[in-house]
Backbone bond lengths (Angstrom), bond angles and torsions (degrees), N, CA, C in turn:
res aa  C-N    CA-C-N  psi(-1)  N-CA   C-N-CA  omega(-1)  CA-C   N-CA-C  phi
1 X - - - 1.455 - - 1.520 109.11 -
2 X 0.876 115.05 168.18 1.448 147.18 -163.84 1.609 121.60 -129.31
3 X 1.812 110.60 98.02 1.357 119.98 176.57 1.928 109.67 -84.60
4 X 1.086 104.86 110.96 1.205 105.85 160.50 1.996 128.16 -94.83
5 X 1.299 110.29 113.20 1.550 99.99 -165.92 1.770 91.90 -123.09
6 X 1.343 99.92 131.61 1.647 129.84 176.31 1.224 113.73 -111.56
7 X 1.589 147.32 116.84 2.026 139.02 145.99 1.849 66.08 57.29
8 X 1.423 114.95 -167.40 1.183 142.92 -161.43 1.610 127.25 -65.29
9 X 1.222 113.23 19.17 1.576 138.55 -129.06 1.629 103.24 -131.78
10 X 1.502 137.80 123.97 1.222 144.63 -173.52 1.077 116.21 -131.34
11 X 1.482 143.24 93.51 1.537 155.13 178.17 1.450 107.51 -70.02
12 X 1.190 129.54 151.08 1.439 126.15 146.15 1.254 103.68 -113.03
13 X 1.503 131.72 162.12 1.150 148.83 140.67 1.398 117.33 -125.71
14 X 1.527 100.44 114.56 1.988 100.11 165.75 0.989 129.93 -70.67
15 X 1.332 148.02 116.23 1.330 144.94 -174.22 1.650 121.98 -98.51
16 X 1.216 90.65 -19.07 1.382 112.09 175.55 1.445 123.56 172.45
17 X 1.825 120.41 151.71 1.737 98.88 -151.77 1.909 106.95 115.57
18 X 1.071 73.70 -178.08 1.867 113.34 176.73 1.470 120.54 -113.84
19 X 1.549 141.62 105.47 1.063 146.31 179.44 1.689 115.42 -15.73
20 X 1.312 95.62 131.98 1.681 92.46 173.87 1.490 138.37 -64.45
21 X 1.423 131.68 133.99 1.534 123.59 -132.93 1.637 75.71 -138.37
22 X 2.133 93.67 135.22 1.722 93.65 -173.98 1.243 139.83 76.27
23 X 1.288 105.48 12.53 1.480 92.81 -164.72 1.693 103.86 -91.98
24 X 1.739 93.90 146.79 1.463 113.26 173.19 1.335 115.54 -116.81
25 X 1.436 143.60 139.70 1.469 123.79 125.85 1.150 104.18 -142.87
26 X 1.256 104.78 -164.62 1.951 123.92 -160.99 1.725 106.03 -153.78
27 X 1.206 113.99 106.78 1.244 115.68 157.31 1.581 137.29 -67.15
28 X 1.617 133.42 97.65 0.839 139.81 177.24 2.053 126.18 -35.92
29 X 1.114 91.54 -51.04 1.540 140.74 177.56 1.267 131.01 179.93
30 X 1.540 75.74 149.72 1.772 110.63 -151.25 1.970 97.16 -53.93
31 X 1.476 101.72 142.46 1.424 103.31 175.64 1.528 107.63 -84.28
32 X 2.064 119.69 118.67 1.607 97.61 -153.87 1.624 93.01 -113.18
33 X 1.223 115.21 -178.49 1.732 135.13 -151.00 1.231 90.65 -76.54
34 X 1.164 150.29 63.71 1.468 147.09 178.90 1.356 97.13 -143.26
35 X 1.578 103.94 161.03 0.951 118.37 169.87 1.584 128.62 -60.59
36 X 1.135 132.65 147.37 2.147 115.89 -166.82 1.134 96.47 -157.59
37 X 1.506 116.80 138.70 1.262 123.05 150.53 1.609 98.83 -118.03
38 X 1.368 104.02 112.78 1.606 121.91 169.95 1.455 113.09 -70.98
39 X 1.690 97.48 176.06 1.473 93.76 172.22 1.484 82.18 -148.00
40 X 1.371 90.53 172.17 1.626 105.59 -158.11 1.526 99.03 -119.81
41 X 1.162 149.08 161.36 1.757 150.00 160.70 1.865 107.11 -140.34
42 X 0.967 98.40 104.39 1.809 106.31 -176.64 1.831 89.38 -77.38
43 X 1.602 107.03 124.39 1.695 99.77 172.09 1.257 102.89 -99.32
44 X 1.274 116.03 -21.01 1.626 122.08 -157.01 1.437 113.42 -164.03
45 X 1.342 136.41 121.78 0.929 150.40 179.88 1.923 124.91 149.67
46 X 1.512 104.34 156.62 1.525 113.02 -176.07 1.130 125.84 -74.05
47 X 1.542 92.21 -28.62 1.792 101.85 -173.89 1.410 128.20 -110.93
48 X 1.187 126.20 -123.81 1.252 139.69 -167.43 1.409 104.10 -113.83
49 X 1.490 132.33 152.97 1.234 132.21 173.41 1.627 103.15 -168.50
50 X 1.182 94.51 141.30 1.726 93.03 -175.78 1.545 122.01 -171.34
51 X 1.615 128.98 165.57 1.217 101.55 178.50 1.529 127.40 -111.13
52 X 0.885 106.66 126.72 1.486 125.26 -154.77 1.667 100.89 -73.23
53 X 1.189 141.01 -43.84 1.352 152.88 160.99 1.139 132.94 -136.60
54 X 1.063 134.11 130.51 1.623 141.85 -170.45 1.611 119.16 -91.33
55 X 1.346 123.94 161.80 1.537 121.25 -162.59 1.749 89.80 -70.77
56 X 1.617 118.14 135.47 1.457 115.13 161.60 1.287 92.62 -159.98
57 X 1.507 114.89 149.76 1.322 140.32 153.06 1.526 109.37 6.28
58 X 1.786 110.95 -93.92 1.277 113.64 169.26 1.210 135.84 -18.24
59 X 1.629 109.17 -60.05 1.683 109.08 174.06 1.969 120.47 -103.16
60 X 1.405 87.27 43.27 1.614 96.83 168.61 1.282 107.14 31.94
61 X 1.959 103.72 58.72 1.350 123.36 147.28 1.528 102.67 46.49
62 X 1.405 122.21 48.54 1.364 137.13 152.64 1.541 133.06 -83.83
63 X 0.899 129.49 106.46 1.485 137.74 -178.24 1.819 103.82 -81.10
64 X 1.694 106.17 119.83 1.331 119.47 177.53 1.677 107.18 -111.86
65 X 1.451 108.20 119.75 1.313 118.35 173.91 1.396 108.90 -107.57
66 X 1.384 111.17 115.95 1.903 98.07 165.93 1.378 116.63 -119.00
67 X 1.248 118.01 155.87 1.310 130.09 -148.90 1.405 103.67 -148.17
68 X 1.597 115.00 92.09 1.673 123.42 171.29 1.619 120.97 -98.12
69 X 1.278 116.28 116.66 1.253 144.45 -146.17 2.096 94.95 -122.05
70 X 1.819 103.47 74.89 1.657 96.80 179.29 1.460 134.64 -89.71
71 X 1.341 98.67 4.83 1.425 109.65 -158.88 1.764 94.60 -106.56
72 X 1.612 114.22 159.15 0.958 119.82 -147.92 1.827 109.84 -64.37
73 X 1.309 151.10 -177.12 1.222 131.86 147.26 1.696 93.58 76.97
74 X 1.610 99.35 -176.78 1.440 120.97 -161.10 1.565 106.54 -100.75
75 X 0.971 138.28 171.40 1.634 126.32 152.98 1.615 112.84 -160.50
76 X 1.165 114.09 157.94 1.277 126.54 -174.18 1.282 117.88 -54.20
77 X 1.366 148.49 116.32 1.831 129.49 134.94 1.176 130.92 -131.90
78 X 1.142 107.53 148.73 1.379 121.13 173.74 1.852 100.12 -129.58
79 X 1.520 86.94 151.86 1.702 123.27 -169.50 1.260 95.37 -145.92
80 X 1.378 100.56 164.75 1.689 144.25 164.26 1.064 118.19 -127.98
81 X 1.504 121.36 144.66 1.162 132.10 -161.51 1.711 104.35 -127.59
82 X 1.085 156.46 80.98 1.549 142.40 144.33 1.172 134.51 -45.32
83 X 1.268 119.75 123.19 1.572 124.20 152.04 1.302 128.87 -156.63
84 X 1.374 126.68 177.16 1.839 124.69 -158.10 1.228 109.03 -66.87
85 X 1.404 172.79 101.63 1.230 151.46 167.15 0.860 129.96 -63.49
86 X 1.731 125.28 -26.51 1.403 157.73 170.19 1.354 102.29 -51.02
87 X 1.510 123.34 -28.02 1.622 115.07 -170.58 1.554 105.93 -97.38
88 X 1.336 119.05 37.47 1.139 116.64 168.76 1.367 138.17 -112.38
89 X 1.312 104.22 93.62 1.764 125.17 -151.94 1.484 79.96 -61.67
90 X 1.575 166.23 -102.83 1.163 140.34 -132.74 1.042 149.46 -60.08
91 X 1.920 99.68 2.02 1.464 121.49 -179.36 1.853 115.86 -74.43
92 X 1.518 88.92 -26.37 1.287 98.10 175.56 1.715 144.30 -119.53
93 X 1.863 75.09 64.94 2.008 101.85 -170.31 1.654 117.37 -29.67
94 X 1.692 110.63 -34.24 1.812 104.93 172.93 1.072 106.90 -53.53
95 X 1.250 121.72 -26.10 1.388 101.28 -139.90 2.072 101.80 -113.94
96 X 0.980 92.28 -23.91 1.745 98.22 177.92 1.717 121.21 -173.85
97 X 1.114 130.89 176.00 1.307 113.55 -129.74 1.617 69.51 -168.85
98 X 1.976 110.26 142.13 1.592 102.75 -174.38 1.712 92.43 -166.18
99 X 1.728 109.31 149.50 1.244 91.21 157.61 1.599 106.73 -148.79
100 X 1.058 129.34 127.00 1.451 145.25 138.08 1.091 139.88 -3.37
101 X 1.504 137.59 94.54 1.290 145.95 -161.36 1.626 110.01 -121.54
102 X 1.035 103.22 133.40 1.971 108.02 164.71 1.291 127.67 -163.86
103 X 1.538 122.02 115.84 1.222 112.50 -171.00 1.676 113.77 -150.55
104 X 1.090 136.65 -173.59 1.443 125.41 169.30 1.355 106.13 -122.84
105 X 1.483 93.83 131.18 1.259 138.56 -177.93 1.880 115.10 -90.55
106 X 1.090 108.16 152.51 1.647 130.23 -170.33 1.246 97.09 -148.59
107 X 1.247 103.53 135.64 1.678 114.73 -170.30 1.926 121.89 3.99
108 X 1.016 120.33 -60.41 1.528 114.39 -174.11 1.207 121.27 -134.79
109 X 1.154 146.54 126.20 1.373 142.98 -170.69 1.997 111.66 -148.48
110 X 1.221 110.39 133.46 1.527 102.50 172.71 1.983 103.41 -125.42
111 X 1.529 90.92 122.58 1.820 101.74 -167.79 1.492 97.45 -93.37
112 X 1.433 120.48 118.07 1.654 136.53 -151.24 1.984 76.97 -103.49
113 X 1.269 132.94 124.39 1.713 117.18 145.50 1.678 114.87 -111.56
114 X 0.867 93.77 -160.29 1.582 83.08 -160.24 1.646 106.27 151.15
115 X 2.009 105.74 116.52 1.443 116.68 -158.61 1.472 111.85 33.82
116 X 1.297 116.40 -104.04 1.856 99.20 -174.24 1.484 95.89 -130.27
117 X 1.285 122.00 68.86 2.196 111.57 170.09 1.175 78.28 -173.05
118 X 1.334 106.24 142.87 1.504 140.64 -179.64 1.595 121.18 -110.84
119 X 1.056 129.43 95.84 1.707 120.90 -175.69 1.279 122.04 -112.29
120 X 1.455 96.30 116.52 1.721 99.94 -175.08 1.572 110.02 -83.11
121 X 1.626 110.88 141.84 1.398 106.18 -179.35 1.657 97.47 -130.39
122 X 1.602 106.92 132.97 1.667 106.45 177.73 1.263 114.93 -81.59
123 X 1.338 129.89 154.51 1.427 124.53 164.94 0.979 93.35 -108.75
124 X 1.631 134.81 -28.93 1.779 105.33 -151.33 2.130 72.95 -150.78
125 X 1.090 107.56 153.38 1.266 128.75 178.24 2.073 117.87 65.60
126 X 1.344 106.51 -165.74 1.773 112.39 170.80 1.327 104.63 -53.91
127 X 1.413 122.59 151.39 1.250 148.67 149.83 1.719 114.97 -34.62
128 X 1.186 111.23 103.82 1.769 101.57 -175.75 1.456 116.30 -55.53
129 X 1.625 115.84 131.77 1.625 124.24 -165.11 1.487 96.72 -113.55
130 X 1.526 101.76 -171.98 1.708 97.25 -171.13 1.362 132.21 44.29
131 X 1.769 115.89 15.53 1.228 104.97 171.95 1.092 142.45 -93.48
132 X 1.357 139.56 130.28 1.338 159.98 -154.48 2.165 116.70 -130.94
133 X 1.545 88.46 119.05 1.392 97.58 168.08 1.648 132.36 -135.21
134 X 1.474 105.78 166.77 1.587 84.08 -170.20 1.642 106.08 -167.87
135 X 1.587 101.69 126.10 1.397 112.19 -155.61 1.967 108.78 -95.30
136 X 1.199 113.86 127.08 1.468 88.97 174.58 1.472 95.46 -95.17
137 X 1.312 147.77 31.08 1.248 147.17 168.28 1.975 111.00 157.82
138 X 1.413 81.55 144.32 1.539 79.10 -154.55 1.706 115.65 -60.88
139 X 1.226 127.38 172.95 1.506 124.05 -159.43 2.056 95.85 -100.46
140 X 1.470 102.90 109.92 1.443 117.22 -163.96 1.624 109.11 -40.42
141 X 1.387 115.47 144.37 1.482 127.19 167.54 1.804 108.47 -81.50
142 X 1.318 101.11 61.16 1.061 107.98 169.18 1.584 111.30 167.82
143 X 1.950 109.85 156.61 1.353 100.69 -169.80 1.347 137.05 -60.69
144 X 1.296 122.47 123.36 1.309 126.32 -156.96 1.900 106.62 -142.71
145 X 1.545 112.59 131.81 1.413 115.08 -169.38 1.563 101.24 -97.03
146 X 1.755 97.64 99.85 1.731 88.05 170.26 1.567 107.67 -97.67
147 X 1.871 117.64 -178.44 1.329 130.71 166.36 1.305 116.23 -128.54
148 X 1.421 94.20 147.41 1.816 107.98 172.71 1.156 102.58 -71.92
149 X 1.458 102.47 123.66 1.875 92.39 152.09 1.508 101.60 -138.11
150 X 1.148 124.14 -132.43 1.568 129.11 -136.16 1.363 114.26 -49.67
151 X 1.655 114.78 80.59 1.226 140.63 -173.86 1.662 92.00 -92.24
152 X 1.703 93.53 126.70 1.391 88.96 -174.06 2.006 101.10 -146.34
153 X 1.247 144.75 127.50 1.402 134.59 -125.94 1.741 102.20 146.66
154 X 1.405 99.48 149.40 1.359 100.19 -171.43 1.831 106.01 -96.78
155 X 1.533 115.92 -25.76 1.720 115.98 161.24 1.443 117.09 -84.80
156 X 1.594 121.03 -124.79 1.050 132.63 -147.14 1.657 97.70 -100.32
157 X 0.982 128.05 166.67 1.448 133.47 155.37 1.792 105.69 -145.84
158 X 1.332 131.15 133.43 1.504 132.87 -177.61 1.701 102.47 -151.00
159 X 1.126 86.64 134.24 1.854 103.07 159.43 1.321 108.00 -77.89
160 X 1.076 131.23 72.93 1.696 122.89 175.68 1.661 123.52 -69.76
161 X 0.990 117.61 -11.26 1.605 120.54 160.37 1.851 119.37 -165.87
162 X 1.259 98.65 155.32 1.737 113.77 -159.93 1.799 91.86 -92.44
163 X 0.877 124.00 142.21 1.334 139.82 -174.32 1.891 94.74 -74.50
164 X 1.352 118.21 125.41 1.394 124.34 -166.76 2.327 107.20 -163.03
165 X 1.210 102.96 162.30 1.251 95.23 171.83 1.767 121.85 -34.99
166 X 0.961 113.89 -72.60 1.412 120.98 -148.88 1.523 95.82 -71.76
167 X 1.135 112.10 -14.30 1.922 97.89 -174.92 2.045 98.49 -102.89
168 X 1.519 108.35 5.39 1.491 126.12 -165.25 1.444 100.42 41.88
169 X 1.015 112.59 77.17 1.616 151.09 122.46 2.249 80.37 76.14
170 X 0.860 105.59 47.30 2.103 112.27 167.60 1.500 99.59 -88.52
171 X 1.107 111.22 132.18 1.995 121.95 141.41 1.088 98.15 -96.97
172 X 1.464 94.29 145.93 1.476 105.96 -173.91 1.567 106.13 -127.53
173 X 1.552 130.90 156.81 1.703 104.47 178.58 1.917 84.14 -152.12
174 X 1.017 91.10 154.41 1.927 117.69 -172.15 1.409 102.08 -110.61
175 X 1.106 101.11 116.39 1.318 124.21 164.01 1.830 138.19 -108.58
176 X 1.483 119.42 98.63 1.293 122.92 -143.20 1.456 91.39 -115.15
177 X 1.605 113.06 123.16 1.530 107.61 174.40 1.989 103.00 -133.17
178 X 1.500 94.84 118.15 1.430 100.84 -168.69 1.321 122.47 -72.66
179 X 1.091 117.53 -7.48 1.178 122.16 -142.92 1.695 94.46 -122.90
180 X 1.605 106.33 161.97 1.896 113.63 -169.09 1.702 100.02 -63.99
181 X 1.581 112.55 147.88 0.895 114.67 147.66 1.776 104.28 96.69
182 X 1.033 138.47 -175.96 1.581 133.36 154.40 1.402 109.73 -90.67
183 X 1.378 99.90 160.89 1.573 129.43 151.61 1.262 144.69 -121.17
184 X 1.272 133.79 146.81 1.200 132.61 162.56 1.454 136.37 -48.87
185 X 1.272 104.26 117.99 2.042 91.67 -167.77 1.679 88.93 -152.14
186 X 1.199 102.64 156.22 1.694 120.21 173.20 1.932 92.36 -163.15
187 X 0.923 91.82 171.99 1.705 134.54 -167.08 1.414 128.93 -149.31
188 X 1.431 123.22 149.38 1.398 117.89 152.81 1.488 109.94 -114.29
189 X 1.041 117.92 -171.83 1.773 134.97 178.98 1.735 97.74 -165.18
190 X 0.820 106.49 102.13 1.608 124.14 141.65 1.228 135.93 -75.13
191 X 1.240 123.26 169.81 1.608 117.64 -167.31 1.801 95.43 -172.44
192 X 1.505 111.36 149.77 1.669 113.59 -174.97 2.223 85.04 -90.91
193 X 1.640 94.52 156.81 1.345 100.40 175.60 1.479 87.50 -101.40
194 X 1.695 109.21 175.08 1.439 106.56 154.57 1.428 136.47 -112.06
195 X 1.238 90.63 -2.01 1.399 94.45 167.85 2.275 97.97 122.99
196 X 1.333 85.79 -39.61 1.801 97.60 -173.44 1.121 116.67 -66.02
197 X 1.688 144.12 177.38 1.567 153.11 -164.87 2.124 79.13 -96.90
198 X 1.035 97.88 120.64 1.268 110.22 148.11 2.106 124.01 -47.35
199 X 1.100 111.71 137.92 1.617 90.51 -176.90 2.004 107.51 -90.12
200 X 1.256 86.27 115.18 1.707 93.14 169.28 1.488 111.81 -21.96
201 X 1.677 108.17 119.54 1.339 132.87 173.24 1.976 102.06 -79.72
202 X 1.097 104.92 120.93 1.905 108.13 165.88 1.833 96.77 -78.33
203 X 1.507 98.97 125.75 1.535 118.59 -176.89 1.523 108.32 -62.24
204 X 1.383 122.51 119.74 1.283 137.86 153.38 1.487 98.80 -32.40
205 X 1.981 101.00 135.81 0.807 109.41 171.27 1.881 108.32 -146.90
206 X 1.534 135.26 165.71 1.080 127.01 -154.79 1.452 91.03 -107.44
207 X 1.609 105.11 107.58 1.900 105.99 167.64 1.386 126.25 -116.32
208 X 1.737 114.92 20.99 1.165 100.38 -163.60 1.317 103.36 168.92
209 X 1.863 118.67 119.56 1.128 120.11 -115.68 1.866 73.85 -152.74
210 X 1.462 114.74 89.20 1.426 117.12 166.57 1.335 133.71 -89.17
211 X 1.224 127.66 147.93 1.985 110.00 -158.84 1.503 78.60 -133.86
212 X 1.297 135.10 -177.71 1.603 154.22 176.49 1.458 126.90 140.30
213 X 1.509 112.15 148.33 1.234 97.30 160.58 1.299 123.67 -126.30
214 X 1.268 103.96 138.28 1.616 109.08 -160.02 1.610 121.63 -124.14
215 X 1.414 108.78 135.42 1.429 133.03 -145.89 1.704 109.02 -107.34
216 X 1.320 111.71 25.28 1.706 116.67 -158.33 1.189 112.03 160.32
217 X 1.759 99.29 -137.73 1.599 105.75 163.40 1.718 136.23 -115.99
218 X 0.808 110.58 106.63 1.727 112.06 -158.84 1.482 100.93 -92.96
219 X 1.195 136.19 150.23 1.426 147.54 142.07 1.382 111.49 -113.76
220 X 1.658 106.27 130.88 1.705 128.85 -170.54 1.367 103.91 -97.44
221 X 1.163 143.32 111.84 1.690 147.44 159.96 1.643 114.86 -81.39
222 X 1.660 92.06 117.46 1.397 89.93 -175.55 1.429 86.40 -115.93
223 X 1.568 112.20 139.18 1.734 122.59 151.67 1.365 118.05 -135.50
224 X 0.959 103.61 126.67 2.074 96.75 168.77 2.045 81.85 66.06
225 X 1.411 103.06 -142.25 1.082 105.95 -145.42 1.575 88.20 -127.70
226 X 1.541 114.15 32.50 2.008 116.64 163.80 1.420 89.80 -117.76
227 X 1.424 117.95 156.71 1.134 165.88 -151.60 1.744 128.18 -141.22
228 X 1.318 104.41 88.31 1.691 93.32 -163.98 2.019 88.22 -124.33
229 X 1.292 98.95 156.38 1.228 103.57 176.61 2.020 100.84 -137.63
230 X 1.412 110.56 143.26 1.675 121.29 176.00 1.659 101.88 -130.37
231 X 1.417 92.97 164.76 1.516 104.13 -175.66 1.360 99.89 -112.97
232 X 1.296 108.78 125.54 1.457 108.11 164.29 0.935 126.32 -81.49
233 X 1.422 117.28 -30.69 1.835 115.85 -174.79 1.465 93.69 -170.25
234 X 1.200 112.55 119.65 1.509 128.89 -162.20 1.202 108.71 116.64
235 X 1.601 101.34 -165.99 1.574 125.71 171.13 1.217 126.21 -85.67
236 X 1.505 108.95 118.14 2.047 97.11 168.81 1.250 137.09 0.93
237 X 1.012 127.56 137.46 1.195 138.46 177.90 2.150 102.56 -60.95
238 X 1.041 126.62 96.73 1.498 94.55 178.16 2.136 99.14 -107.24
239 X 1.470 118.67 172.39 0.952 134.30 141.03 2.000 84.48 92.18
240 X 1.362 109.80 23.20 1.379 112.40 160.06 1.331 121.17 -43.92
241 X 1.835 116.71 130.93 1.647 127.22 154.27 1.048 110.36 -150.79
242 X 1.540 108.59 138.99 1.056 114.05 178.45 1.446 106.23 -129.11
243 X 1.206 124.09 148.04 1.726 132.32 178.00 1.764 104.77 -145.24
244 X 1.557 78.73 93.04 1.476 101.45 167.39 1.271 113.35 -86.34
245 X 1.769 112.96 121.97 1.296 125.70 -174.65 1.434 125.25 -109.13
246 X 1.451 100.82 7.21 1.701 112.05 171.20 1.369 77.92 -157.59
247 X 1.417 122.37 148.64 1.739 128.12 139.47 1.415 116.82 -63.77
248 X 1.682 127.80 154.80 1.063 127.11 -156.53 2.110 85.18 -99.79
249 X 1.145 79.62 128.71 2.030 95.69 175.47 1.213 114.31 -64.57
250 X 1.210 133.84 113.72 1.495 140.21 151.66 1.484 123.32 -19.64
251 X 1.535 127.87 35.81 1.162 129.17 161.46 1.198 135.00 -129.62
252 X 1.616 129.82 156.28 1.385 102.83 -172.27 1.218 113.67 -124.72
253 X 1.334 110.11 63.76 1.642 133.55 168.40 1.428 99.88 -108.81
254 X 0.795 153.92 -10.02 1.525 151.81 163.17 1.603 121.11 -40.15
255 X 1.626 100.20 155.10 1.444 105.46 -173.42 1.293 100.70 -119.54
256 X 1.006 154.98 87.27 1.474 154.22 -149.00 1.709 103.50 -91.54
257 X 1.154 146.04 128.48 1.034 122.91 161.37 1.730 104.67 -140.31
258 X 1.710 104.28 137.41 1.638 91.77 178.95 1.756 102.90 -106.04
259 X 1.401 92.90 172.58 1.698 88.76 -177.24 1.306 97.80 -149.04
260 X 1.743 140.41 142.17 1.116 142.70 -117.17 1.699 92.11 -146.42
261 X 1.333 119.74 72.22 1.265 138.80 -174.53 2.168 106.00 -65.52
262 X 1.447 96.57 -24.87 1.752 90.67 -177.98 1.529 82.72 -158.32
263 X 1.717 90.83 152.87 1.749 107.05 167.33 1.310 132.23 126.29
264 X 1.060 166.33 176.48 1.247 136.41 -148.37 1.998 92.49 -143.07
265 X 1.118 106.66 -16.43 1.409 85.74 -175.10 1.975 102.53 -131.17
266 X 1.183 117.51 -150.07 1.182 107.30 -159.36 1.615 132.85 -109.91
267 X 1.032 123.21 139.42 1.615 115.10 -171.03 1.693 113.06 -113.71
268 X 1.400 118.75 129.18 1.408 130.54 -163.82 1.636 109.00 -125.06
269 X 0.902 135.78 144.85 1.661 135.29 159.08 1.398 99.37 -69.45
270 X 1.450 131.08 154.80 1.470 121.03 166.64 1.632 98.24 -129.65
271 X 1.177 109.12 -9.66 1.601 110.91 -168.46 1.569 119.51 -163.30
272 X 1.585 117.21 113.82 1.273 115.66 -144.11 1.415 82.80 -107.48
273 X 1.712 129.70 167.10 1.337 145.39 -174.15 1.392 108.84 -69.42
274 X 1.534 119.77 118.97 1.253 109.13 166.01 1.698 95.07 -140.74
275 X 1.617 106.75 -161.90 0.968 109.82 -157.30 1.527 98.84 -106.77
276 X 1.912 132.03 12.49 0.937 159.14 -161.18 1.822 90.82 -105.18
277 X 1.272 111.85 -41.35 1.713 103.40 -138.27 2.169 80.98 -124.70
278 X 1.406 115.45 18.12 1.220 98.26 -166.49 1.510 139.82 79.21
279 X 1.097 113.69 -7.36 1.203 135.63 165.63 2.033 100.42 86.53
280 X 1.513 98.56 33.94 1.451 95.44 160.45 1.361 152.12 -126.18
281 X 1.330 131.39 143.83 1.407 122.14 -132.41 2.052 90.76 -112.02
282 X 1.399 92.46 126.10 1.854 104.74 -160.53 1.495 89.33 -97.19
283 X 1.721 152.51 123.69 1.186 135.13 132.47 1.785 119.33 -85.99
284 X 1.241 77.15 158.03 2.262 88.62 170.38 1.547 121.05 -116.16
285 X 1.208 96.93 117.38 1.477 73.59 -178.79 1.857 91.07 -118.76
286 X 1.476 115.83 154.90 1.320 115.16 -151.49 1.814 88.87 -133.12
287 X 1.622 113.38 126.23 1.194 102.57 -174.24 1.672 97.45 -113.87
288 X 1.425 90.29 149.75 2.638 93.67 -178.87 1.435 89.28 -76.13
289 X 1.682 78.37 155.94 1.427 85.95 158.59 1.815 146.23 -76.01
290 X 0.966 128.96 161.92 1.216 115.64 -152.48 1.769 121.12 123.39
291 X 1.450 99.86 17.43 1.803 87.44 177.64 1.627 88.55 115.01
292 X 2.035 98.16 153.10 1.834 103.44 168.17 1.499 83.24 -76.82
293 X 1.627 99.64 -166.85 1.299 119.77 -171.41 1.929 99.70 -165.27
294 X 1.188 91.28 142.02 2.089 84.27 172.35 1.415 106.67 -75.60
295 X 0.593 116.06 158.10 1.635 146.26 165.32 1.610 123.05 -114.77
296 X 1.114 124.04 137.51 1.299 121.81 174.27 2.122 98.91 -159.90
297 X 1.751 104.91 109.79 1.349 121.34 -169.69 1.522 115.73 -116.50
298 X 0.853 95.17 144.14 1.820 99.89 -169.43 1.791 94.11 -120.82
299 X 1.961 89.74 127.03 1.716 74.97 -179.61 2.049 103.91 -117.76
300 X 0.753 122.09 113.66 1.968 115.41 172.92 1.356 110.02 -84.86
301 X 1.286 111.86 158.10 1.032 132.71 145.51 1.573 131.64 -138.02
């Protein structure tokens, strides 16, 4: 069988056998979101026991114990489990604020975050799969100096930009994997808190639901509740729809964010609503070369 242990939390899985009979334990301290290499202490038992996986990124800092039991009948064990508790950057919310990324990568990818959702966009290879993120507090609406740390991946890992006005406050990080095929990679990003109430975020909501296929580079103009799309460099946009499900509001307190549901290359805001531009919100979405491709973009605010 198979112990799975999470924060304060104890799974079994049978793998083979008869359900486990009796069981006790007690957590000392909490197992925390960091990276761990445990150690294991068998006090008692016939067989085999060991650890099958260690806390990492990928498997949301899960500790796997397995325990093979070959001899005929049932038998007793007890174990101990060690690890750091002290290395647990989310225990201590005054003081910093972090969130967790992991996914597989194919040649090039840049992971945009921003308040609490993370969007990976490829430049060069498959669409990154298996991805998983996770905020212990959302990433501030305002300029703030975070760091990479436990970047872990067989290519490149980079912080390529600090979350600031003009990019509306995104870190962004590049991910370069040289080698055939994908890989496994995750990251953190941290950031200092200050101690103050964050200013209330207005909840994302889904207003606007763009379809096309696009041959280059297109920019989509949204105002009020029309919808126009131009080609910058390439071919027309053909086989355009759009189903606008709220009109976009005449103000320029807005959080616009698009998200890139189909398509092979990449989609950006270039121009957020103000009272300069009419109150209208311009995206790009930029297709590689190699052929149009459909598109289908979801924009909130």
């Amino acid at each position: 069988m198979i112990l799975h242990l999470r924060d304060k939390r104890l799974d079994v899985q049978v793998q083979e056998g008869s359900p486990v009979e009796r069981q006790q334990f007690q957590f000392h301290d909490r197992l925390p979101d960091s990276r761990q290499d445990a150690r294991l202490e068998i006090l008692e038992g016939r067989g085999y026991a060991h650890i099958v996986d260690q806390p990492r990124l990928d498997n949301h800092y899960t500790l796997a114990v397995g325990i093979e039991d070959r001899q005929p009948g049932s038998s007793f064990y007890s174990i101990a489990l060690y690890w750091d508790a002290s290395t647990a950057v989310l225990e201590h919310p005054d003081r910093s604020d972090k969130l967790a990324w992991s996914g597989r990568v194919d040649q090039e990818t840049v992971i945009s975050c921003r308040v609490k959702s993370c969007i990976a966009e490829s430049a060069h290879g498959a669409p990154v799969a298996d991805e998983h993120f996770k905020f212990s507090r959302p990433l501030p609406n305002r300029e703030v100096t975070v760091s990479l740390e436990q970047a872990e991946g067989r290519g490149e890992i980079r912080l390529v930009e600090q979350p600031n006005e003009r990019n509306q406050y995104t870190a962004r990080v590049s991910i370069r994997d040289p080698q055939s095929g994908s890989g496994e990679y995750s990251f953190a990003l941290a950031w200092p808190r200050d101690g103050g109430k964050e200013p209330e975020l207005r909840p994302l909501s889904r207003r606007l639901v763009w379809n096309g296929t696009v041959d280059g580079r297109v920019r989509v103009i949204v105002q009020g509740g029309a919808v126009l799309s131009e080609a910058v460099a390439g071919q027309p946009v053909t086989g355009q729809r759009a189903e606008v499900l709220e009109p976009l509001p005449a103000r320029a307190d807005l959080n616009p964010v698009v998200k890139k549901l189909r398509g092979r290359g990449e989609v950006q805001i270039v121009e957020q609503p103000s009272d300069k531009n009419n109150y209208r919100l311009v995206f790009e979405i930029r297709n590689p070369e190699g052929g149009a491709d459909n598109y289908e973009i979801e924009v909130d605010w």
